[in-house]
N, C-alpha and C positions, 0 to 999 in steps of 0.2 A: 772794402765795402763796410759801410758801419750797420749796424744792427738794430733792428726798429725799435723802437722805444715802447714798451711793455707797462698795462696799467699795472695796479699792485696786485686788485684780485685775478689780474690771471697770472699773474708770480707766484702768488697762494693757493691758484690752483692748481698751477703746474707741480710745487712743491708737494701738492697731498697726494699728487698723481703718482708721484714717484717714490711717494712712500709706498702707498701702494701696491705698486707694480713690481719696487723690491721685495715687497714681503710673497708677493707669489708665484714671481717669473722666475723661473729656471732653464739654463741652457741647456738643450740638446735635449730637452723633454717637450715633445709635440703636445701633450696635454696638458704643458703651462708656457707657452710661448706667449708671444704679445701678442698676438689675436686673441687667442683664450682666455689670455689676462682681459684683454678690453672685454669681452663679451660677456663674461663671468662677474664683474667688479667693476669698472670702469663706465660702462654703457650706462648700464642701470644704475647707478648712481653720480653719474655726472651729467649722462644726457648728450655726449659727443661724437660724430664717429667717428672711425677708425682713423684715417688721416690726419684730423685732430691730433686724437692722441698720439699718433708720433711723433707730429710739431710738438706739440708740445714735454715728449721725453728729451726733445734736444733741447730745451731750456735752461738754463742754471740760471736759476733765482737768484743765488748768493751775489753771483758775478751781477745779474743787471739790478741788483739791488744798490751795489757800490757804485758801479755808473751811473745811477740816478742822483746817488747821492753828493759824488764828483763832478757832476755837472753845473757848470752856471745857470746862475739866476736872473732873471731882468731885474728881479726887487732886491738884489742884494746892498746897490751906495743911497736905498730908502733910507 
């Protein structure tokens, strides 16, 4: 199954999410899980909800940044 093809700002924004989310989710602690992360940081400053944001924790930027970049052209024998 190939993988949809992802504009750039939401590659940027998936990447800021995840900084984010690293800097304040901790496992096995109920009062920084990913809910409380979205509700605390996430909500209020991005504007998504919850479902969202976990689509979008399974994103790797890195990865669909090289696939875009791997990808044929039609204007490439312009």
């Amino acid at each position: 199954m190939t993988s949809k093809k992802r504009h750039k700002s939401t590659l940027a924004r998936a990447a800021k999410i995840k900084a984010v989310t690293a800097l304040h989710y901790e496992a096995g602690n109920q009062a920084k899980c990913y809910a409380a992360v979205w509700r605390r940081y996430i909500e209020p400053e991005f504007g998504i909800c919850y479902r969202t944001y976990l689509n979008l924790l399974g994103v790797d930027p890195d990865k669909e940044e090289r696939n875009r970049d791997t990808a044929p052209s039609l204007f490439d024998d312009w």
